[in-house]
N, C-alpha and C positions, 0 to 999 in steps of 0.2 A: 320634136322640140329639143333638141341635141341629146337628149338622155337622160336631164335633170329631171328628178320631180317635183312634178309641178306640187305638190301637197305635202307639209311638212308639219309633224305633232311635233310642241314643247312639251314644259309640263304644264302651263296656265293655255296655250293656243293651239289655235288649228290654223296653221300659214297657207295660203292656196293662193295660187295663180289667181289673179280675176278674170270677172265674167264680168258681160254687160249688163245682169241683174244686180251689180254691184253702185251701178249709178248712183240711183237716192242716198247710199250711203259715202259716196266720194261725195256728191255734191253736200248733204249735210255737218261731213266732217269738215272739210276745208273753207265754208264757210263761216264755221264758228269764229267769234274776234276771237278768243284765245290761240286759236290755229294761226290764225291770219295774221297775229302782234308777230308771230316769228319766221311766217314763210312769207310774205308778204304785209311787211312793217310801211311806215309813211318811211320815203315819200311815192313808195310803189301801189299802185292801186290794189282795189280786193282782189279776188278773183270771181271773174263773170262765168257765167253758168256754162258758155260754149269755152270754154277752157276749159273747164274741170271734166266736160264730158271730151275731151281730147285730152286729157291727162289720162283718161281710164281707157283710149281707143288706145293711146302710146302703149303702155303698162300691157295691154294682151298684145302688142304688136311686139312688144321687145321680148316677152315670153316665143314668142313664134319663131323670132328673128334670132336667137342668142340661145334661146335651152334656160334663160333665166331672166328673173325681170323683178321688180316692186310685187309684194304680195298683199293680198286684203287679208287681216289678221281678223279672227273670231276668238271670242272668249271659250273654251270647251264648259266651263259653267254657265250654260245658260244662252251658250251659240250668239250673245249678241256680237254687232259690228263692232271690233277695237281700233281701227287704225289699218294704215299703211305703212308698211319696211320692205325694204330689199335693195337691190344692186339692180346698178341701170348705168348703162352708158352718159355719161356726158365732157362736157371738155374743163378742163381747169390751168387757166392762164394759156390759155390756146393749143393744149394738148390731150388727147381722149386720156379718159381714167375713166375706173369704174368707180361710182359712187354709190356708199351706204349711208340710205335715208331715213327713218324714221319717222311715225307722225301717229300718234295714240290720241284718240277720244279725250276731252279734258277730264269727263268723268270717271275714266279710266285709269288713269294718271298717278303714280307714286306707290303703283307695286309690282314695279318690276319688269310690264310688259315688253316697253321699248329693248331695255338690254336683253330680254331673252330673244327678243325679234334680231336684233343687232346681231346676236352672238349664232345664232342660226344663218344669217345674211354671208358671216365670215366662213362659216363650215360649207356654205355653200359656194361659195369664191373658191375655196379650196377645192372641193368636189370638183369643180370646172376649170381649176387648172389655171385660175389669175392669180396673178403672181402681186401684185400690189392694190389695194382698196383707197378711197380717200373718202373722207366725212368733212362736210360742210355747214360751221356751224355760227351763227351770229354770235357775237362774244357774251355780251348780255345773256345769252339762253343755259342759263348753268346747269341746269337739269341734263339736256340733251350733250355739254361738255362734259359733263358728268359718267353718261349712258358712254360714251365714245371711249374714254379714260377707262370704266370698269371692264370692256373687252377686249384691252388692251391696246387702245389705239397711244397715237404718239403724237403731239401737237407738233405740228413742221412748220409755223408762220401763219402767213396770212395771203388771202388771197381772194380775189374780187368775183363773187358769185351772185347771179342776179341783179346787177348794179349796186350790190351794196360791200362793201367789206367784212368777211367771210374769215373767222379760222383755220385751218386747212388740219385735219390730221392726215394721218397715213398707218397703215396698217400690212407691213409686209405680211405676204401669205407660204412664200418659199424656203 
């Protein structure tokens, strides 16, 4: 898996590669409306069930593929499911980047998880030797501009993600 580790302690998480025992909790998080007002807003549909379960077959595939990928975050008090972050390949305005994503439980929400996730996502970019990051964020979602701003990202414009108009930050790592 290029050398990365797949398992990484915060002080609040345990970050780990996913597993396909991880399903129920991808399919339960990403269907929440709150999840879904900001990854999938009107006028893009929810997300259907054989998506989400090819969201989590991608997620251990780009672990396989790359030495790194989006991790399933655990609460270390109490081991529950918190979320998804990490770096994963994708294209932004028709050029690959690696993108750091986040996506916490709503009950989760407003202490700190996302940016500790984020800021481990950056230490790991480093680790593996990318040299530029970018975060893709609805403008409306000021929480997650927020998370991006705290680990020092840098808003660079805008840019069309998902059909919809997208913030762009960037995050040199060299």
């Amino acid at each position: 898996m290029g050398g990365a580790s797949t398992e990484i302690h915060t002080r609040q998480l345990l970050l780990r590669s996913p597993r396909l025992e991880d399903e129920g909790a991808y399919l339960a998080l990403f269907r929440r409306r709150e999840v879904e007002a900001w990854l999938r807003p009107a006028p893009l549909a929810a997300f259907v069930e054989a998506e989400l379960r090819q969201m989590l077959h991608d997620d251990i595939g780009h672990w396989e593929r790359n030495g790194f990928g989006p991790w399933a975050l655990f609460e270390k008090a109490g081991g529950g499911f918190a979320g998804r972050a990490g770096l994963r390949w994708t294209a932004v305005e028709g050029e690959a980047a690696v993108e750091l994503a986040w996506t916490v439980e709503p009950a989760r929400q407003g202490r700190g998880l996302a940016t500790e996730a984020a800021r481990a996502g950056l230490e790991l970019g480093r680790a593996q030797g990318i040299e530029r990051i970018v975060a893709l964020v609805l403008a409306e979602n000021v929480a997650s501009r927020r998370v991006a701003e705290k680990i020092g990202m840098e808003l660079d414009g805008e840019a069309e993600h998902a059909g919809l108009p997208h913030l762009l930050y960037r995050c040199s790592l060299a």
